[in-house]
N, C-alpha and C positions, 0 to 999 in steps of 0.2 A: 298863775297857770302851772307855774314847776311845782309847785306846791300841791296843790290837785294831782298833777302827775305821780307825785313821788307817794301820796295816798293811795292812790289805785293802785300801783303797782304795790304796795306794800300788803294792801289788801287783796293782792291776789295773789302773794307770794303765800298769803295765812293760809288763803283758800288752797291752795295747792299742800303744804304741811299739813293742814289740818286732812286732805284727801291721801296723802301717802301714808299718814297715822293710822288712819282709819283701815287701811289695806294691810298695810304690815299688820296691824292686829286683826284681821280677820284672818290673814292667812298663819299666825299663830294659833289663833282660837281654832282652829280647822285643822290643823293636822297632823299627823298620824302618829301615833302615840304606843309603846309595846307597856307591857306591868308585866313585869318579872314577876313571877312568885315565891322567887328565893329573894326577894329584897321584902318581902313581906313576912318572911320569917318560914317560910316551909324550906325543909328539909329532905335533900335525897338521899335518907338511908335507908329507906324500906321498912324504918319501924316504928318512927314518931307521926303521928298522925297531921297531916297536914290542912286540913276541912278548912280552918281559922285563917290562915295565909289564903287561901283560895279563895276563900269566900271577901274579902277584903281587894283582894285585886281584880275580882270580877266586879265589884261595886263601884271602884274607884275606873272601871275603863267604864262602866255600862254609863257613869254620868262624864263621861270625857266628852266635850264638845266637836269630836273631832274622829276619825277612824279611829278604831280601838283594837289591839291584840291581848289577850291576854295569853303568855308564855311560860311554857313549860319546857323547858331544857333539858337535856339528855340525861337521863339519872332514873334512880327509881323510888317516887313516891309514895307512902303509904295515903291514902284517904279516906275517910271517912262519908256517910252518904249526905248528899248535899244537894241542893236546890240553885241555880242560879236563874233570878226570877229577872225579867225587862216589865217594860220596856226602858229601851234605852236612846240614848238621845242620838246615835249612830250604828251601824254594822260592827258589831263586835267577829273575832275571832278568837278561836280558842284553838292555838296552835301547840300540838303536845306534839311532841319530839322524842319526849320520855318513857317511861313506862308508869302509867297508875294502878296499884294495887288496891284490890276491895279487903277491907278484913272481913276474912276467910269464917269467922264464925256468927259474922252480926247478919241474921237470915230473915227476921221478923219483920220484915218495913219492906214498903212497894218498890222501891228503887235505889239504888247505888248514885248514879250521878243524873240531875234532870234539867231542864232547861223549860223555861214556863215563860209564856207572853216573850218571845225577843220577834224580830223582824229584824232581817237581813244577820241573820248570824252565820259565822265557819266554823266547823269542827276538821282541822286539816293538822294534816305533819304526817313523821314518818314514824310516830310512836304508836303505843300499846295501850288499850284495857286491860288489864288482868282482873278478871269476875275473882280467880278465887274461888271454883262452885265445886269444888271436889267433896270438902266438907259438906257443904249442903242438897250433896245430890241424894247421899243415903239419908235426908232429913224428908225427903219428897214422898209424903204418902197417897198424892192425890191418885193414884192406881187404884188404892185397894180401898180407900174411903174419900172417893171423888166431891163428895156435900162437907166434906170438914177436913182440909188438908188447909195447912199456913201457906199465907202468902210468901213467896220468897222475890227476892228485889232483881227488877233488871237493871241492867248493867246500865244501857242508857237509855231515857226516856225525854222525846219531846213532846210537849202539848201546848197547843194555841203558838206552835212554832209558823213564821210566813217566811218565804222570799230566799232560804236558804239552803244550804248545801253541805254534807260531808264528805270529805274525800283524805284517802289515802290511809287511813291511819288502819289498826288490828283490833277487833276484841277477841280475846283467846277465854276459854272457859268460863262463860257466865252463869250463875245460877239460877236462874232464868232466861227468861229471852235476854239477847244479845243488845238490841236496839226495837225501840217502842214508840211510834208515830202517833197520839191523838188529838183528833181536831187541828191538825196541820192544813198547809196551803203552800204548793209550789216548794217543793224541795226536792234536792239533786242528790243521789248516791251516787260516787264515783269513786272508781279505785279502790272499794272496803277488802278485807279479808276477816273475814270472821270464819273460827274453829273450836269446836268442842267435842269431845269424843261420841260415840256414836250409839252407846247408851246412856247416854246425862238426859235427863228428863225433862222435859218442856223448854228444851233451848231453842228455840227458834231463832232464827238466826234476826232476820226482818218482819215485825208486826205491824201492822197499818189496819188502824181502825180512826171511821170518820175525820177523815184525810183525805182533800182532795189535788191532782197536779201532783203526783210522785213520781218519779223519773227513777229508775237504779239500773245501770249500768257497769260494763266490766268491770263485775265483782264477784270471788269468792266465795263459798259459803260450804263448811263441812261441819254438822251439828246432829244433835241427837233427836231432833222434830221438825219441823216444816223448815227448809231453807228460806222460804219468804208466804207470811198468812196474811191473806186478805180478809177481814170481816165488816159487820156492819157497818154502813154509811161512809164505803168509800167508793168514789168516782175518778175514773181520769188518770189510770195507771197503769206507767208503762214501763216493763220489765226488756233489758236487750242485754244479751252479751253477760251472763248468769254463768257461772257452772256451780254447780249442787249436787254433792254428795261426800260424806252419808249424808243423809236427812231423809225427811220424809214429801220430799216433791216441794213442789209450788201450788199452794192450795189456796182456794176461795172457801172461807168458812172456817169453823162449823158455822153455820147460820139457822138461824129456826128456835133457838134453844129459848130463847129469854123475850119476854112482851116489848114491844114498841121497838123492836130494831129496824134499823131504815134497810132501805135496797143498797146493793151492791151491782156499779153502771161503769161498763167501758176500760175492760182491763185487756192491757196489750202483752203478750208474752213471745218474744222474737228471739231467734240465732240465741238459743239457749244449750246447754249441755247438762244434760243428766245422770250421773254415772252412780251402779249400784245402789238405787235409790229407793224405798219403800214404794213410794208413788212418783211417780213424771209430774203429770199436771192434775188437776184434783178438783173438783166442786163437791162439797160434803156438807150437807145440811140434816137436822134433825127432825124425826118424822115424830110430829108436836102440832097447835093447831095456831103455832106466831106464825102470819102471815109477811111474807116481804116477795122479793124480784130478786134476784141475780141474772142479768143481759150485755149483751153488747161484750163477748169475750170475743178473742182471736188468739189463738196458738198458731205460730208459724216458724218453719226452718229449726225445728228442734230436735236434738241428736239425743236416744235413748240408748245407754249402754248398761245391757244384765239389769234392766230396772223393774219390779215388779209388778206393778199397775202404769202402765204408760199414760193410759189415757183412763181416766175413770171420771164417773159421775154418781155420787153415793148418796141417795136422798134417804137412804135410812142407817145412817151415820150413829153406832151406838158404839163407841168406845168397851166402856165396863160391861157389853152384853144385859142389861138390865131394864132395856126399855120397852114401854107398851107400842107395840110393832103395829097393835090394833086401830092406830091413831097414824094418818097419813102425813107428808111433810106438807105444809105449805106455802114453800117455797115455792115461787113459779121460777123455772131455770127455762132462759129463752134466748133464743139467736147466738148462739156460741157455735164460731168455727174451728176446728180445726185443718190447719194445711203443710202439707210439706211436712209432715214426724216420720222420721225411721229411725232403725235399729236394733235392740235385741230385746225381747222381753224373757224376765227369769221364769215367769210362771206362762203359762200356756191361754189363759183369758187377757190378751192384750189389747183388751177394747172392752168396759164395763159401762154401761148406761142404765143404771139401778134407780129409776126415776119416779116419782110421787105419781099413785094411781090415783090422788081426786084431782093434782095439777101436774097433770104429764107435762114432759119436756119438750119443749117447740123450736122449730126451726134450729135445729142440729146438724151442721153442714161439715162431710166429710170430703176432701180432695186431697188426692197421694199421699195413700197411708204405705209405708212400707216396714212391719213390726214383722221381728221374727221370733221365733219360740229357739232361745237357747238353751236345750234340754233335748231328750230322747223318747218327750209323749208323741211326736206328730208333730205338727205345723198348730201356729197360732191360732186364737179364735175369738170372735167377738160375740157377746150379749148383750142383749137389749129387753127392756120392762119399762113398759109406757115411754116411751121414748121415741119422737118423729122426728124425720128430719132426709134428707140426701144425701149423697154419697158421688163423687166422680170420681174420673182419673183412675189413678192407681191404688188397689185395695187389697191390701195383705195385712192384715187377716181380711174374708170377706165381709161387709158389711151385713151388720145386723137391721141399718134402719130400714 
C-alpha cells in the first residue's frame, strides 16, 4: 500500500513539474521582446546608411513568438529605402524616437520606407521622418509633362496593412506624399504632424486608395497638395479633429481618370479646421467616360479661415487645362451632406457645384452654411451646374440648389 502510495504521489509530483515547465516556457516563448537597431549595427550619425541593421531587426522581431518592438532611439539615422514585408507571427511595433533621414538624391523608386502584409503593426514614438524632398522638388516635372514625369518615392507607404495604427510621430518634408494607405483594413491615425512647405509638389500629406476602416484623428497636416486624398475603392472613412493648411483641402479624388476604378462609399469629415487653404472640402473627378459612384459623404462642424473654395464639387477637374471638356464625367456624386461650415472665404464663389450634365449630382443636402467673402467684391456667392439637392437652415452665401 505505501508503496503504491509513494508512486502516485511521485507521479503526480512529475505531473505537476512537467505542468509548471510547460508554463514557464510558454510565458517565455510569449513575451515581449524590443530589437535595438544599434545592436544590429546601425549607426546614429546621419551619414552611414543604416537599411541593413534595419532590415535585420525587423526580421528578427517579425519571427519573435512573442510581442515585438522594433527600436529606434534618439539619434539621427541615415536610411536607405526599404521594405519591411509580414506576415508576422505577432503585433510588431516600430517605435522611432529618433530621427530617419531619406538620402536627399535617390528620387527614382516608389518609396522610401514601406510596410507590406503585417497585421496588428505600430508606427509610434516621439520621432521624425525626414523625406529630404528639397532636392527633388525641382526634379518634379509632372506640371508641364504630366504623361512622362518620374516617379518619386513616398515617404511612407502601407499595403495589404490590417488591424493597425500610427500615432505620434512627424514626417517633415517628403518628396512625395507624406504617408500612402493601399488595400489597408482598420487603421488608426492619431497624434501625426506632418509639414512640407507650401510649394513642394505632390505632397500630400495622407493618401488612401482601396482602403477600407480609416480612422485619422487629431492631427496636423501643412503641405503643398491635398492634406488628406481620397481615391478609388475606398470605403468607411472617418476624418475628426484635422487642421489643414497650407494644402489643398481635403479631397475625394481625382476619380474618373483611369478604367475599372471602384466607387468611393462613406466618408466622414467632422470638427475639422481649415486655414488658408486652396480648397476646404473637395470632390474632383475627370470629365472622361470611366464610370464609378462617390456617396454616402458628410461634412460637419467645419471651420473655414481665408480658404478659397470652401466647399466645391468639380466634375470637370482638368489640372494641365488640356482636356476634351466635350466628354462628360461619369462619375455619379450622390447623397453628400454638408452641415454646420462657416467662415471666411478668400474668393467670392463659396459654394461651387460644377457637376456632370449626363450624371448630375443627387441628393446634395445643404444645412447652416455660414461662408463669408473676405474681400471688398460684395458678399459670397454660390453656383450650381447640374446639381440637385436641398438646402435649410442658415444659408450664407444663398443657395444655388
Amino acid at each position: 500500500m505505501e508503496t503504491g502510495l509513494r508512486l502516485a504521489s511521485a507521479a503526480a509530483a512529475a505531473r505537476v513539474c512537467f505542468l509548471l515547465c510547460l508554463c514557464l516556457r510558454l510565458v517565455f516563448v510569449s513575451a515581449a521582446r524590443d530589437f535595438d537597431v544599434r545592436k544590429y549595427g546601425a549607426v546614429a550619425d546621419g551619414s552611414r546608411d543604416s537599411r541593413k541593421a534595419f532590415l535585420k531587426a525587423w526580421e528578427d522581431a517579425c519571427k519573435w513568438n512573442g510581442d515585438a518592438s522594433v527600436l529606434i532611439p534618439e539619434g539621427t539615422f541615415l536610411l536607405g529605402e526599404v521594405v519591411f514585408t509580414g506576415p508576422c507571427k505577432k503585433s510588431v511595433a516600430f517605435v522611432l524616437n529618433g530621427v530617419l533621414k531619406a538620402n536627399p538624391t535617390s528620387i527614382h523608386v516608389d518609396q522610401w520606407i514601406g510596410f507590406r502584409y503585417v497585421d496588428r503593426l505600430s508606427v509610434i514614438g516621439r520621432g521624425t521622418l525626414d523625406g529630404q524632398g528639397g532636392f527633388a522638388w525641382s526634379k518634379n516635372s509632372c506640371a508641364k509633362n504630366p504623361n512622362s514625369c518620374p516617379t518619386l518615392p513616398i515617404s511612407m507607404k502601407l499595403d495589404f496593412v490590417t488591424n493597425s495604427r500610427i500615432g505620434r510621430i512627424k514626417s517633415v518634408n517628403s518628396k512625395n506624399a507624406h504617408l500612402q494607405l493601399f488595400g489597408c483594413n482598420n487603421i488608426r491615425i492619431r497624434n501625426v504632424k506632418i509639414t512640407a512647405p507650401d510649394d513642394s509638389p505632390n505632397t500630400d500629406g495622407i493618401k488612401i486608395g482601396s482602403s477600407e476602416n480609416i480612422r485619422i484623428s487629431r492631427t496636423s497636416i501643412s503641405t503643398g497638395d491635398d492634406c488628406i486624398a481620397i481615391v478609388s475603392g475606398s470605403r468607411n472613412i472617418n476624418i475628426t479633429d484635422v487642421f489643414c493648411g497650407p494644402g489643398h483641402g481635403i479631397s475625394v479624388g481625382s476619380l474618373g481618370r483611369y478604367p475599372n476604378e471602384k466607387n468611393v462609399e462613406g466618408v466622414t469629415v467632422k470638427n475639422c479646421t481649415f486655414k488658408e487653404t486652396t480648397n476646404g472640402v473637395r470632390i474632383k473627378t475627370w470629365a472622361s467616360p470611366q464610370p464609378s459612384v462617390a456617396s454616402g459623404f458628410t461634412y460637419e462642424n467645419l471651420f473655414m479661415d481665408n480658404v478659397q473654395n470652401p466647399i466645391i464639387i468639380d466634375q470637370l477637374y482638368c489640372p494641365q487645362g488640356n482636356c476634351n471638356q466635350q466628354i462628360a464625367s461619369h462619375v455619379q456624386v450622390r447623397d453628400i451632406t454638408y452641415r454646420n461650415i462657416w467662415g471666411t472665404s478668400a474668393t467670392k464663389e463659396a459654394e461651387t457645384f460644377q457637376c456632370s450634365k449626363s450624371f448630375p449630382c443627387k441628393n446634395i443636402v445643404l444645412h447652416d452654411i455660414n461662408l463669408v467673402h473676405k474681400g471688398n467684391e460684395g458678399p459670397a456667392s454660390s453656383s450650381c451646374a447640374f446639381a440637385n439637392g436641398v438646402s435649410s437652415g442658415k444659408q450664407s452665401p444663398p443657395s444655388c440648389l
